[in-house]
mmCIF file of the N, C-alpha and C atoms, coordinates in Angstrom:
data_MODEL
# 
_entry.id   MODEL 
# 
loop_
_atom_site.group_PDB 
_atom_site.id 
_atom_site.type_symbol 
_atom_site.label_atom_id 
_atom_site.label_alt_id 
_atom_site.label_comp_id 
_atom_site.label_asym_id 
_atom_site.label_entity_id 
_atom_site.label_seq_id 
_atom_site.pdbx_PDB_ins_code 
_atom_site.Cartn_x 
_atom_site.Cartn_y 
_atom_site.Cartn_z 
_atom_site.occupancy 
_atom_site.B_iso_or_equiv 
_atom_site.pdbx_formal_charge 
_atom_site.auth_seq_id 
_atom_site.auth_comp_id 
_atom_site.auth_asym_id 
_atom_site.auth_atom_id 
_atom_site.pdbx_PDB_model_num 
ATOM 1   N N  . UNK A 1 1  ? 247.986 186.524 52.793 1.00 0.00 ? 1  UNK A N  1 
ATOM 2   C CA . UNK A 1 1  ? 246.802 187.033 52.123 1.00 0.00 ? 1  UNK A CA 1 
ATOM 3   C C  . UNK A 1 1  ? 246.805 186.613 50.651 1.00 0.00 ? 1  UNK A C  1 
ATOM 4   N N  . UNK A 1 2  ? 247.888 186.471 50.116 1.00 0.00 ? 2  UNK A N  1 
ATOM 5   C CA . UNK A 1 2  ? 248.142 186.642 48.803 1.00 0.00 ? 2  UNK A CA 1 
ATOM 6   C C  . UNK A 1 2  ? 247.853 184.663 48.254 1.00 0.00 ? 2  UNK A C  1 
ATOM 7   N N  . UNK A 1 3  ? 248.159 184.026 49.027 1.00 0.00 ? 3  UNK A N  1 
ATOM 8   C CA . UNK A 1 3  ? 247.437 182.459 48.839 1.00 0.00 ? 3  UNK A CA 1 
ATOM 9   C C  . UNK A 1 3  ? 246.634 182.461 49.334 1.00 0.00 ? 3  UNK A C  1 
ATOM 10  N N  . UNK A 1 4  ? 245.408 182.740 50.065 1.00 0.00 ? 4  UNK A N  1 
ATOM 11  C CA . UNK A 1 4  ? 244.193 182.813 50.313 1.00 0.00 ? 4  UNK A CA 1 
ATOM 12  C C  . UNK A 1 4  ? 243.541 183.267 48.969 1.00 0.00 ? 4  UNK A C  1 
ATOM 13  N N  . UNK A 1 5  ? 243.855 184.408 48.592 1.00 0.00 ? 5  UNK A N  1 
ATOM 14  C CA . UNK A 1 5  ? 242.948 184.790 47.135 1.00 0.00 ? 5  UNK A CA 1 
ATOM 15  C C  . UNK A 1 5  ? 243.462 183.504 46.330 1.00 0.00 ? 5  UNK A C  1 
ATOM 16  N N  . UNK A 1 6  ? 244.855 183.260 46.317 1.00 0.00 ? 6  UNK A N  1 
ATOM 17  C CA . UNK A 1 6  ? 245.298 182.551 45.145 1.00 0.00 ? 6  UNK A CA 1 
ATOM 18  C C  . UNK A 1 6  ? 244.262 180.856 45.470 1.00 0.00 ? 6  UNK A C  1 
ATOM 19  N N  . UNK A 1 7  ? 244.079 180.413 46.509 1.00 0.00 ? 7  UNK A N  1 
ATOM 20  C CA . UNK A 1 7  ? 243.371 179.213 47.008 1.00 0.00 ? 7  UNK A CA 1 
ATOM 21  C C  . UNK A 1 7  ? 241.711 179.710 46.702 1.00 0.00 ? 7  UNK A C  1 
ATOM 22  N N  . UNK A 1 8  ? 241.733 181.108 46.871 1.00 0.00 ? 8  UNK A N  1 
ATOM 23  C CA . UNK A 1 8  ? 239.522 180.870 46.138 1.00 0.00 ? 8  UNK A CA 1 
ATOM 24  C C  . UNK A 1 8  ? 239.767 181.259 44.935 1.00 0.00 ? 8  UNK A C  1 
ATOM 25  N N  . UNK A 1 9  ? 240.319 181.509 44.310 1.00 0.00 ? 9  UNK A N  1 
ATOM 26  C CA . UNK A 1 9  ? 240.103 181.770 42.980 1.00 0.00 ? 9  UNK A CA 1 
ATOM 27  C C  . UNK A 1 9  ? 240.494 180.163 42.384 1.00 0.00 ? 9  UNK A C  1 
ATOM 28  N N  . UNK A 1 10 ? 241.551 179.454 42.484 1.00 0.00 ? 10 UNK A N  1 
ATOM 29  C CA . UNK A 1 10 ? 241.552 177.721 42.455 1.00 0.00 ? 10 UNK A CA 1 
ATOM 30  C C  . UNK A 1 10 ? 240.390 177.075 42.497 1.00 0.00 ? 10 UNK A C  1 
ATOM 31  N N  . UNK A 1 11 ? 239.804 177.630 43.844 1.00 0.00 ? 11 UNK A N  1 
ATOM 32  C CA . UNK A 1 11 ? 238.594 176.553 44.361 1.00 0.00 ? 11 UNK A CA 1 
ATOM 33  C C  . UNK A 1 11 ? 237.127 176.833 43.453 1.00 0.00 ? 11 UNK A C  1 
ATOM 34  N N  . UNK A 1 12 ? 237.521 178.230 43.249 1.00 0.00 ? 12 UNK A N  1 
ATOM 35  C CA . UNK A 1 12 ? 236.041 178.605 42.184 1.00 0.00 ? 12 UNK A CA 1 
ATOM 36  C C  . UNK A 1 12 ? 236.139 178.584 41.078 1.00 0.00 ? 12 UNK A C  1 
ATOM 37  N N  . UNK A 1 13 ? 237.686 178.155 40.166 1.00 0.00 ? 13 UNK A N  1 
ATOM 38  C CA . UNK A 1 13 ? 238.118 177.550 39.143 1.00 0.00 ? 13 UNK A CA 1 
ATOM 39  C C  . UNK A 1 13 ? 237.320 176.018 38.921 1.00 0.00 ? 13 UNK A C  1 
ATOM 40  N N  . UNK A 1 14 ? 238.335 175.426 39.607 1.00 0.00 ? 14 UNK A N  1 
ATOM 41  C CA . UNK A 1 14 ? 237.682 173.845 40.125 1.00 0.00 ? 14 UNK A CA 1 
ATOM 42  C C  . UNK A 1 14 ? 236.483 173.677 40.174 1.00 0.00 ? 14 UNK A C  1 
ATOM 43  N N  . UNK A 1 15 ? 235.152 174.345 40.993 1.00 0.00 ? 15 UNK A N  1 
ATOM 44  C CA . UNK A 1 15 ? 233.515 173.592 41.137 1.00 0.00 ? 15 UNK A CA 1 
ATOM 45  C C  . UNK A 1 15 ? 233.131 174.720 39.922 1.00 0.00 ? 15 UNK A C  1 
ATOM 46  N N  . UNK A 1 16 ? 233.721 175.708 38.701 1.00 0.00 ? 16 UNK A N  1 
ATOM 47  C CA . UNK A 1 16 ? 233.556 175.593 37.433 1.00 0.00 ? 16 UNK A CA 1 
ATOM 48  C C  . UNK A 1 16 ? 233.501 174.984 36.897 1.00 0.00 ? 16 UNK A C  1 
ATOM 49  N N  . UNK A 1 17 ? 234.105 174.055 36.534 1.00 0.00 ? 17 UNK A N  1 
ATOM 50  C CA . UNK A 1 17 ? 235.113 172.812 35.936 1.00 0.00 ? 17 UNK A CA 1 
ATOM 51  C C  . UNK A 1 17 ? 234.398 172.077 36.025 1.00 0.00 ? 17 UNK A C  1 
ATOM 52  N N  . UNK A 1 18 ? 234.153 171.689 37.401 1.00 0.00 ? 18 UNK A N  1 
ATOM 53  C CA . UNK A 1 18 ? 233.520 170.238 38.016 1.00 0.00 ? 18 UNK A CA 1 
ATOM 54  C C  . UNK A 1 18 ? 232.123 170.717 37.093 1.00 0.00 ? 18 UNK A C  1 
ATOM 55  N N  . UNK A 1 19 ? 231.349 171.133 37.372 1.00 0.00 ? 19 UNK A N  1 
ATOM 56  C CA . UNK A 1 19 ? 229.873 171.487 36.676 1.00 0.00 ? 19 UNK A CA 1 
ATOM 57  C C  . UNK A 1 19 ? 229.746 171.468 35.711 1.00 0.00 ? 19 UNK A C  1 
ATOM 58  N N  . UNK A 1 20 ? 230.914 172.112 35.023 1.00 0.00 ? 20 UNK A N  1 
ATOM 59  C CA . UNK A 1 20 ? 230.424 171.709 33.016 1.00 0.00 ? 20 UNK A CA 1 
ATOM 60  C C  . UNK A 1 20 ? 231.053 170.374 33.165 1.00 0.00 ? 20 UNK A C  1 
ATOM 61  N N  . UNK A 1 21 ? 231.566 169.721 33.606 1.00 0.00 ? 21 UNK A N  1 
ATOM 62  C CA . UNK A 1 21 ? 231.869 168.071 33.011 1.00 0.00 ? 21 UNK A CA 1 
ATOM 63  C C  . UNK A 1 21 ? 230.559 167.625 33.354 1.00 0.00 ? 21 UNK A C  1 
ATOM 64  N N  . UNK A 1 22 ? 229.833 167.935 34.611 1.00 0.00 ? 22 UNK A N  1 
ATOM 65  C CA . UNK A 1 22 ? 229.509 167.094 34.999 1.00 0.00 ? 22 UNK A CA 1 
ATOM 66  C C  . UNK A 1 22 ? 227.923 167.510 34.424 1.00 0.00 ? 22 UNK A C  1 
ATOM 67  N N  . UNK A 1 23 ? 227.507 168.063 33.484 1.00 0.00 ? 23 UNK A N  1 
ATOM 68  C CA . UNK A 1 23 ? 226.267 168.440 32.288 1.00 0.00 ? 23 UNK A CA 1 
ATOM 69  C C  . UNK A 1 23 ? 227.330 168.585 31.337 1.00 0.00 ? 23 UNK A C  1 
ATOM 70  N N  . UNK A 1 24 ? 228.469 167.882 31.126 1.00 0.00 ? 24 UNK A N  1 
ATOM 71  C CA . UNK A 1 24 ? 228.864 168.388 29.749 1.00 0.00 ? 24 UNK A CA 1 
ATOM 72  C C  . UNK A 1 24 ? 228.454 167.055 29.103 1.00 0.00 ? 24 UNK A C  1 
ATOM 73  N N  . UNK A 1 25 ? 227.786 165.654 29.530 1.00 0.00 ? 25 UNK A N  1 
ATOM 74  C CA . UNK A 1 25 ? 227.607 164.271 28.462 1.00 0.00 ? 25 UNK A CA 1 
ATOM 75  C C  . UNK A 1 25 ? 226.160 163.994 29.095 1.00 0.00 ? 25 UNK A C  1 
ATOM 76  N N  . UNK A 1 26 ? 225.720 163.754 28.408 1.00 0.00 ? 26 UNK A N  1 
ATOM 77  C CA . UNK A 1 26 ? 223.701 163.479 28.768 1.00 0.00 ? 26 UNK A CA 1 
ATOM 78  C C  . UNK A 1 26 ? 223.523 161.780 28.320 1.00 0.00 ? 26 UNK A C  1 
ATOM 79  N N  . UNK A 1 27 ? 222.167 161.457 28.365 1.00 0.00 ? 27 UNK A N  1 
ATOM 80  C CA . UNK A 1 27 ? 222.042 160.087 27.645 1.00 0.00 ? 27 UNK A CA 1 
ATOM 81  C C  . UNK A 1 27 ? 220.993 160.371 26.646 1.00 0.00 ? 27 UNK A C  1 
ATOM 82  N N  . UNK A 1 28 ? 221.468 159.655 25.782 1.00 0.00 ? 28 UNK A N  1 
ATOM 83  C CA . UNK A 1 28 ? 220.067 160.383 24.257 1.00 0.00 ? 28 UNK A CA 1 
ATOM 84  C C  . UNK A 1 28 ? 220.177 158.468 24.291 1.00 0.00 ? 28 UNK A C  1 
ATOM 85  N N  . UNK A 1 29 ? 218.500 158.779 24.010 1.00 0.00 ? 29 UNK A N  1 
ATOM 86  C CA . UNK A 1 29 ? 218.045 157.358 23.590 1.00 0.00 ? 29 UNK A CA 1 
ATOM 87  C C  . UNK A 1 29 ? 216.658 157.712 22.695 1.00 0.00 ? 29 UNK A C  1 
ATOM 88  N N  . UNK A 1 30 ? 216.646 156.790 22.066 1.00 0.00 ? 30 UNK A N  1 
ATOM 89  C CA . UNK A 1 30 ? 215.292 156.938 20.741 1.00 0.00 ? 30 UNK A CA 1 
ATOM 90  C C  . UNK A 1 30 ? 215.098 155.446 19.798 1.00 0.00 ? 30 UNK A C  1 
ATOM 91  N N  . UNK A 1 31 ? 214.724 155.548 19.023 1.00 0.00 ? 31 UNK A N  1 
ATOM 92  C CA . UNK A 1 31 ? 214.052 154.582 18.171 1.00 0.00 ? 31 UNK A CA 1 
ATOM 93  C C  . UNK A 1 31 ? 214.589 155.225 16.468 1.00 0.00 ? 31 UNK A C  1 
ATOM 94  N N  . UNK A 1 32 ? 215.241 153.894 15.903 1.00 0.00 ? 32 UNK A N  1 
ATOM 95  C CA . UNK A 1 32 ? 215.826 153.774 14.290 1.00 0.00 ? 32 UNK A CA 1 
ATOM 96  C C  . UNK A 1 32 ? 214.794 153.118 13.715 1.00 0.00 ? 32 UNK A C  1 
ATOM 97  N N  . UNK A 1 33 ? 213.835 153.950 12.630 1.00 0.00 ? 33 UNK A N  1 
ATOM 98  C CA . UNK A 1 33 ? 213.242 153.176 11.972 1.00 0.00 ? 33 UNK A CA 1 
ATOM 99  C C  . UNK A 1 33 ? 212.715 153.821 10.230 1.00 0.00 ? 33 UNK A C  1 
ATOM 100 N N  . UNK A 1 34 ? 212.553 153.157 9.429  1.00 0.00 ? 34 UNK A N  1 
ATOM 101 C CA . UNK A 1 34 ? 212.736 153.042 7.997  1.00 0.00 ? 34 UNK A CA 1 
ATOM 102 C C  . UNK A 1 34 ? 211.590 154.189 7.929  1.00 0.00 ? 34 UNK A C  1 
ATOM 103 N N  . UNK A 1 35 ? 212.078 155.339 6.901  1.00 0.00 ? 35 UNK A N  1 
ATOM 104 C CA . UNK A 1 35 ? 211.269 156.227 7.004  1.00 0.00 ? 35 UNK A CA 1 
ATOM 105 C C  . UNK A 1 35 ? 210.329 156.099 5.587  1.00 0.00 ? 35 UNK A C  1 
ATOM 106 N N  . UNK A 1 36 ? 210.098 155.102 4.984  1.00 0.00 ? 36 UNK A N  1 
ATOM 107 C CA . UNK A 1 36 ? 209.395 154.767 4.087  1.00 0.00 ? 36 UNK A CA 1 
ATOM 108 C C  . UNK A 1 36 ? 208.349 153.400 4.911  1.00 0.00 ? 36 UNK A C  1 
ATOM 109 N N  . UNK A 1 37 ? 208.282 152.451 5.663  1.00 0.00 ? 37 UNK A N  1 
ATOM 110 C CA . UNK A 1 37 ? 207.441 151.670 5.665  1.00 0.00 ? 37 UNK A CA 1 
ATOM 111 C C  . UNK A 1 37 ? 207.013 152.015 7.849  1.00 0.00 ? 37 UNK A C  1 
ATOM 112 N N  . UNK A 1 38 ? 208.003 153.291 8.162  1.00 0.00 ? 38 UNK A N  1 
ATOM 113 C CA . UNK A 1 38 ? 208.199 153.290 9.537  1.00 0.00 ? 38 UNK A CA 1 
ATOM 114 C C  . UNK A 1 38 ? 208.358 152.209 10.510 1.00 0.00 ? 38 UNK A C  1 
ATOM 115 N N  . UNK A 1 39 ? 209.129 150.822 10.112 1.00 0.00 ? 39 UNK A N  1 
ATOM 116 C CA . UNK A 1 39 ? 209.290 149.758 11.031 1.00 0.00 ? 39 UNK A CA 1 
ATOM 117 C C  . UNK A 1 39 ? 210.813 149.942 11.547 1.00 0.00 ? 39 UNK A C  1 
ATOM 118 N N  . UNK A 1 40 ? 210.814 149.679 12.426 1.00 0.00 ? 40 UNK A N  1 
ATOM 119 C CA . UNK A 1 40 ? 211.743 149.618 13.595 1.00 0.00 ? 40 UNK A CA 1 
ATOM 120 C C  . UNK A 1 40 ? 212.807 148.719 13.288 1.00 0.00 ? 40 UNK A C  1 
ATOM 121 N N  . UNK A 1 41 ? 214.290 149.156 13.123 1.00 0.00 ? 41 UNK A N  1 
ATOM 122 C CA . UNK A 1 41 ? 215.327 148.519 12.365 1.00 0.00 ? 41 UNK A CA 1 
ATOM 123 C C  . UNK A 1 41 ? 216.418 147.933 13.562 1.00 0.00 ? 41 UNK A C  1 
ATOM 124 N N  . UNK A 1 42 ? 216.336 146.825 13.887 1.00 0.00 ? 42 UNK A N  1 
ATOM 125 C CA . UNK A 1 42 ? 217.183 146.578 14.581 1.00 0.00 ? 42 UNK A CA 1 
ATOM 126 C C  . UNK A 1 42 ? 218.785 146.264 13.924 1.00 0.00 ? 42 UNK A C  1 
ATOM 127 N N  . UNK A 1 43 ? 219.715 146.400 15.099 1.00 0.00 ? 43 UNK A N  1 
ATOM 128 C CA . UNK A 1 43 ? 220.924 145.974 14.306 1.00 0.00 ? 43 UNK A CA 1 
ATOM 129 C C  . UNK A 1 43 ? 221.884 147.388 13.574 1.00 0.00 ? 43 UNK A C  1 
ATOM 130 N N  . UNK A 1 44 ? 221.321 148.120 13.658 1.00 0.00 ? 44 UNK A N  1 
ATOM 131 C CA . UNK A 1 44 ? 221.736 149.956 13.164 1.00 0.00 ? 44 UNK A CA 1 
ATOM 132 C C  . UNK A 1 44 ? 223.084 150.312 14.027 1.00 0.00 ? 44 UNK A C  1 
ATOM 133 N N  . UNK A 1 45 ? 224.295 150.027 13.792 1.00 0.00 ? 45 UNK A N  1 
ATOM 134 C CA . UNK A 1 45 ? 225.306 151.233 14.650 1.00 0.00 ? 45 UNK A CA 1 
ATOM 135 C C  . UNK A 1 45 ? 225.337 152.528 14.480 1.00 0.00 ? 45 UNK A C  1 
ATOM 136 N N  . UNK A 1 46 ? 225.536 153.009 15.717 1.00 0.00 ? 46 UNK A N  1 
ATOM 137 C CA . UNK A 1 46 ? 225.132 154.306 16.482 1.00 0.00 ? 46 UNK A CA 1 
ATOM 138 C C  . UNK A 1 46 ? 226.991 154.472 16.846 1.00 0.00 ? 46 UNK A C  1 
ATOM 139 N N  . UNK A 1 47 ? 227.533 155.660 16.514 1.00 0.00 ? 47 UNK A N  1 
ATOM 140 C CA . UNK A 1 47 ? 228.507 156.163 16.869 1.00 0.00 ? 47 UNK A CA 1 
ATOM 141 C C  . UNK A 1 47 ? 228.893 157.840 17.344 1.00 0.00 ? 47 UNK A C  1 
ATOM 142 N N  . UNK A 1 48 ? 229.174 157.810 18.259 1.00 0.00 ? 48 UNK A N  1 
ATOM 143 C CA . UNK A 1 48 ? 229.557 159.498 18.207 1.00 0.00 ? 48 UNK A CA 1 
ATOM 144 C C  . UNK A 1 48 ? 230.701 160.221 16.992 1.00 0.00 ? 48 UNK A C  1 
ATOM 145 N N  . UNK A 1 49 ? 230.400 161.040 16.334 1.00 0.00 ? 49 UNK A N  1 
ATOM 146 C CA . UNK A 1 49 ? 231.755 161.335 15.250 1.00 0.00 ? 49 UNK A CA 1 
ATOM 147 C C  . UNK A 1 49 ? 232.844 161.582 16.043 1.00 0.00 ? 49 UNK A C  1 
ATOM 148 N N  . UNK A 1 50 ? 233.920 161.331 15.818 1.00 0.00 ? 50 UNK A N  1 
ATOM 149 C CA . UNK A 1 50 ? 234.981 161.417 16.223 1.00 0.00 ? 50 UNK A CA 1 
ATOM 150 C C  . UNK A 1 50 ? 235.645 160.813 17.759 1.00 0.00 ? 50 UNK A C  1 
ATOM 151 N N  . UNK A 1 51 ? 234.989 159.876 18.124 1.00 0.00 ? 51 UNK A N  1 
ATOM 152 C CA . UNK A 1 51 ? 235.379 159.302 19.402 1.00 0.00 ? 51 UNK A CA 1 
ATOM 153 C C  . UNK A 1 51 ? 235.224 157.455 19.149 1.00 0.00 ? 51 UNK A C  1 
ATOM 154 N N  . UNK A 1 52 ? 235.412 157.170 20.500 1.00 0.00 ? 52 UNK A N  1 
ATOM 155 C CA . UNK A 1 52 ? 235.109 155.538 20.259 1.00 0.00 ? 52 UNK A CA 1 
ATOM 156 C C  . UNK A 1 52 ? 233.802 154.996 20.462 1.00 0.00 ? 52 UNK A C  1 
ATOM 157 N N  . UNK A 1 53 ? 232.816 156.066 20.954 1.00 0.00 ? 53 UNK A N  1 
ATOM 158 C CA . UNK A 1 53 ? 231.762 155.937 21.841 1.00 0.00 ? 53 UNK A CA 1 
ATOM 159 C C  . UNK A 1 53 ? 231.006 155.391 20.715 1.00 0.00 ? 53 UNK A C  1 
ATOM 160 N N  . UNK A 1 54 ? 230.260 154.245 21.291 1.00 0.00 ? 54 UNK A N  1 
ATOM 161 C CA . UNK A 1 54 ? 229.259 153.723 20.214 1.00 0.00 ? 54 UNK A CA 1 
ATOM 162 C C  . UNK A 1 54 ? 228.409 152.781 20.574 1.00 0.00 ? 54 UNK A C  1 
ATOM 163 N N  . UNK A 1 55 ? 227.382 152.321 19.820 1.00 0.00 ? 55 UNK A N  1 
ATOM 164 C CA . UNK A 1 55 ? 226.539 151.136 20.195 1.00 0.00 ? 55 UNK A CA 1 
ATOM 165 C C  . UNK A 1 55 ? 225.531 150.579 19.051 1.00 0.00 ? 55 UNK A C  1 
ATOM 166 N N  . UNK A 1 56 ? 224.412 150.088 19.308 1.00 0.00 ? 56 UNK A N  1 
ATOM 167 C CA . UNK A 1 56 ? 223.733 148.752 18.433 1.00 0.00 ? 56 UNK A CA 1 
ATOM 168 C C  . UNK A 1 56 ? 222.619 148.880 18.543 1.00 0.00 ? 56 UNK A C  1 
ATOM 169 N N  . UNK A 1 57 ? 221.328 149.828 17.830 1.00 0.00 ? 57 UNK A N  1 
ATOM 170 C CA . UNK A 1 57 ? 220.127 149.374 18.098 1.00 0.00 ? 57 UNK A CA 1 
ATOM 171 C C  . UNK A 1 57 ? 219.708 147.538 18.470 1.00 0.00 ? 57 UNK A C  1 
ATOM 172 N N  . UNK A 1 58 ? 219.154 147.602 19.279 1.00 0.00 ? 58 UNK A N  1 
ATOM 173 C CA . UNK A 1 58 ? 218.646 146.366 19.651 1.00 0.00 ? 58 UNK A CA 1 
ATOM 174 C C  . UNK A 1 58 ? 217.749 145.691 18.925 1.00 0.00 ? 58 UNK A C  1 
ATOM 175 N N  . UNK A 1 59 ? 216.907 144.406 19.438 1.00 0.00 ? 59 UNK A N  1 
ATOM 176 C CA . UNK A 1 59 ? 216.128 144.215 18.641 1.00 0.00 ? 59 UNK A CA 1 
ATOM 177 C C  . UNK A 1 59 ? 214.597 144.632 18.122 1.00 0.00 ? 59 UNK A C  1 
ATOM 178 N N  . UNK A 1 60 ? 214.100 145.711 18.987 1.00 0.00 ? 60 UNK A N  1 
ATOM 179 C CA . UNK A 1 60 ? 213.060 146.308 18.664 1.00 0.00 ? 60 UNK A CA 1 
ATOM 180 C C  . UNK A 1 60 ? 213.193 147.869 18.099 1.00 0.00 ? 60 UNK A C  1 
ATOM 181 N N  . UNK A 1 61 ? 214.879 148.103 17.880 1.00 0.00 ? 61 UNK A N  1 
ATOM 182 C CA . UNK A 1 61 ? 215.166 149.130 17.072 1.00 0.00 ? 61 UNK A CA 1 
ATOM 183 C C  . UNK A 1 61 ? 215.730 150.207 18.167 1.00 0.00 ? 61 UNK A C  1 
ATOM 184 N N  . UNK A 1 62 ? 215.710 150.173 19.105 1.00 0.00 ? 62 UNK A N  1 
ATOM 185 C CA . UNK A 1 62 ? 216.017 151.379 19.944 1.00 0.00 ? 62 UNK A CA 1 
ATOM 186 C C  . UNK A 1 62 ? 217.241 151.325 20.713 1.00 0.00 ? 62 UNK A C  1 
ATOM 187 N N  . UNK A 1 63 ? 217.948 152.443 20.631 1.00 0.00 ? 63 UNK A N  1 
ATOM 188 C CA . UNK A 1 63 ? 218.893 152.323 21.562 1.00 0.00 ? 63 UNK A CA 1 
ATOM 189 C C  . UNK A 1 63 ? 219.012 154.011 22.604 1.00 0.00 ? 63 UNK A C  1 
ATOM 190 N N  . UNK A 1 64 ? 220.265 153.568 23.750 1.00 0.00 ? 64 UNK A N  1 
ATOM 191 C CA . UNK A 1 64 ? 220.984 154.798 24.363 1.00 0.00 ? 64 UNK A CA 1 
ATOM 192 C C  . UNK A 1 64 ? 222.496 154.799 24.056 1.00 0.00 ? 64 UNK A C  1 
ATOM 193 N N  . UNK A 1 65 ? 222.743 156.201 24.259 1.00 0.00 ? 65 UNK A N  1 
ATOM 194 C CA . UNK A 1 65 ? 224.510 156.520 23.990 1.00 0.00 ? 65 UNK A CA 1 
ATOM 195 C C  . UNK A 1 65 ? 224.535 157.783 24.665 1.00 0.00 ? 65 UNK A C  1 
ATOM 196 N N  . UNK A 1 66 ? 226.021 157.791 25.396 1.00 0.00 ? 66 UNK A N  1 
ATOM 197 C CA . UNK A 1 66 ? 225.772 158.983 26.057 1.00 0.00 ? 66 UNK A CA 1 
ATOM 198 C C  . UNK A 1 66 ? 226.683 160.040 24.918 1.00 0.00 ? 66 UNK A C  1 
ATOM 199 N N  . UNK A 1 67 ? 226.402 161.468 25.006 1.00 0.00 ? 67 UNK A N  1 
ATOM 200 C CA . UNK A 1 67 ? 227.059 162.317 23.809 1.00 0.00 ? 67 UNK A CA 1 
ATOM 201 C C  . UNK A 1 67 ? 226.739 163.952 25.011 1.00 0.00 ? 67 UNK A C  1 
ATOM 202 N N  . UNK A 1 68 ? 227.363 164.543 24.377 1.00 0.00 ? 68 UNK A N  1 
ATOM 203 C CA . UNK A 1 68 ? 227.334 165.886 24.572 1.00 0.00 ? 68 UNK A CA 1 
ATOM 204 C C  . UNK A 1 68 ? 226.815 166.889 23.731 1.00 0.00 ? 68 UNK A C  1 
ATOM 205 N N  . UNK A 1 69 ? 226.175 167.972 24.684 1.00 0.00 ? 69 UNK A N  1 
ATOM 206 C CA . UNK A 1 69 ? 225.503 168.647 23.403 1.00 0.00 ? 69 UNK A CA 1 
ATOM 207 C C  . UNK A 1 69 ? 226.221 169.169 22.021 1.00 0.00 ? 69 UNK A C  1 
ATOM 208 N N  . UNK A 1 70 ? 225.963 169.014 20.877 1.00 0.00 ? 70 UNK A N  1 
ATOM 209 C CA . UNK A 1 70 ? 226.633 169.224 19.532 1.00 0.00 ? 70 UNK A CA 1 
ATOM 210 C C  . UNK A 1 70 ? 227.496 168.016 18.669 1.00 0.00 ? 70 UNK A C  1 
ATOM 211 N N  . UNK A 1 71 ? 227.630 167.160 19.503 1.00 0.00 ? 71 UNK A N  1 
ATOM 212 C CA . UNK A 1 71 ? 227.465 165.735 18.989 1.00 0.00 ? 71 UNK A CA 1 
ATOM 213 C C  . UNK A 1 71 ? 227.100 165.747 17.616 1.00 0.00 ? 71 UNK A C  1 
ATOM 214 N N  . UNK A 1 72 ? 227.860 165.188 17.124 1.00 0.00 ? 72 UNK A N  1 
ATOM 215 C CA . UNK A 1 72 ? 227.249 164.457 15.717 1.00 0.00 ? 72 UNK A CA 1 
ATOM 216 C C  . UNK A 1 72 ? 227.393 162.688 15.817 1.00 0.00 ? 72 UNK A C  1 
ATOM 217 N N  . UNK A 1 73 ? 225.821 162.133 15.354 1.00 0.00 ? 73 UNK A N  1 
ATOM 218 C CA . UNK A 1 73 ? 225.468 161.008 16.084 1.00 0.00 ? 73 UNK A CA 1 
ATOM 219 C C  . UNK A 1 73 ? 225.589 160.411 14.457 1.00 0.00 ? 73 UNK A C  1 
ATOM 220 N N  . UNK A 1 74 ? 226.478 159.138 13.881 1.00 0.00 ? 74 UNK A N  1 
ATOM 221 C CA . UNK A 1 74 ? 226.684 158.750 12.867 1.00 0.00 ? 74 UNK A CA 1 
ATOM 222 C C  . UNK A 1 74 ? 226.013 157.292 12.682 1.00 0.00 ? 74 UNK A C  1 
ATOM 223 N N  . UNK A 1 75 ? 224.739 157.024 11.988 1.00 0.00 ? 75 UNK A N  1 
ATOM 224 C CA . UNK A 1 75 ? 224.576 155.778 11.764 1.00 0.00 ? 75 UNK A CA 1 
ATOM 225 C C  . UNK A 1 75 ? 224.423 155.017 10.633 1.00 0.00 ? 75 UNK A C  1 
ATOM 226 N N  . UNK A 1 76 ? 225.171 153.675 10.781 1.00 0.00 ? 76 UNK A N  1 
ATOM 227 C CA . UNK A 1 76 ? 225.074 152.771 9.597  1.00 0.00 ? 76 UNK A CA 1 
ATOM 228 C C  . UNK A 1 76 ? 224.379 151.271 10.182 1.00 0.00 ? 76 UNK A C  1 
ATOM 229 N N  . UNK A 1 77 ? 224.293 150.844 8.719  1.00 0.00 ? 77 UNK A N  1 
ATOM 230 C CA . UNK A 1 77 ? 223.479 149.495 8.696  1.00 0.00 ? 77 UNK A CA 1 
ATOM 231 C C  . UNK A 1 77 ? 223.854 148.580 7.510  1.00 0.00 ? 77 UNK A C  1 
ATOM 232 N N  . UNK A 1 78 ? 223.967 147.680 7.680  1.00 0.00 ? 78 UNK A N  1 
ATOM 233 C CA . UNK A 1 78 ? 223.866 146.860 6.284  1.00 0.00 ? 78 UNK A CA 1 
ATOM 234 C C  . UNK A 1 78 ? 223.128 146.106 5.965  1.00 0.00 ? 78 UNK A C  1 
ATOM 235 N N  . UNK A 1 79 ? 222.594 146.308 4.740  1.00 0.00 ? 79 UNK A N  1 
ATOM 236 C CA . UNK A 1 79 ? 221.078 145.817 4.838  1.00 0.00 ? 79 UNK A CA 1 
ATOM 237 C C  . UNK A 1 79 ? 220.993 144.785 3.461  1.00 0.00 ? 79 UNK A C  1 
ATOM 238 N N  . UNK A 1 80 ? 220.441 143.953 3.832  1.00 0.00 ? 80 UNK A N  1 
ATOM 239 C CA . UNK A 1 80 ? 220.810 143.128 2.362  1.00 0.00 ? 80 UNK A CA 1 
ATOM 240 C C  . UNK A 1 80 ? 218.992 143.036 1.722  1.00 0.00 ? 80 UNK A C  1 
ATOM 241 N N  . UNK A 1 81 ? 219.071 142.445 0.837  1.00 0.00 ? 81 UNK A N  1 
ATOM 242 C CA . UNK A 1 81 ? 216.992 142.888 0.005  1.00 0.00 ? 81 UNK A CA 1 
ATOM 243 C C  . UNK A 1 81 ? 217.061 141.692 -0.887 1.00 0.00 ? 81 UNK A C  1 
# 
């Protein structure tokens, strides 16, 4: 009796578990663009803070990255004038 409870309380541990991983990373995608002339900046890295996760607006300015909610989404550019 006593591993039967100990095996559902495991198993309803586990498809806990399983469910927040599996809504714990989403895909955020949007559009980088100059908030003075509003044109679309291609070439912008996109990083999650503190991980490796990252990527490259494209060339019409937009990109996806997958992140989790509370994410802090870090972007740079170098821009020469």
């Amino acid at each position: 009796m006593k591993h039967i409870y100990s095996f559902r309380v495991l198993t309803l541990l586990l498809l806990m578990f399983s469910a927040m991983t599996v809504h714990a990373q989403s895909t955020i995608s949007g559009s980088v663009m100059d908030a003075e002339t509003q044109e679309l900046i291609p070439g912008v890295n996109i990083i999650v803070l503190g991980s490796n996760t990252g990527t490259t607006t494209d060339f019409d300015g937009n990109f996806s990255i997958e992140a989790s909610k509370g994410d802090v989404l870090v972007l740079s550019s170098i821009v020469s004038q």
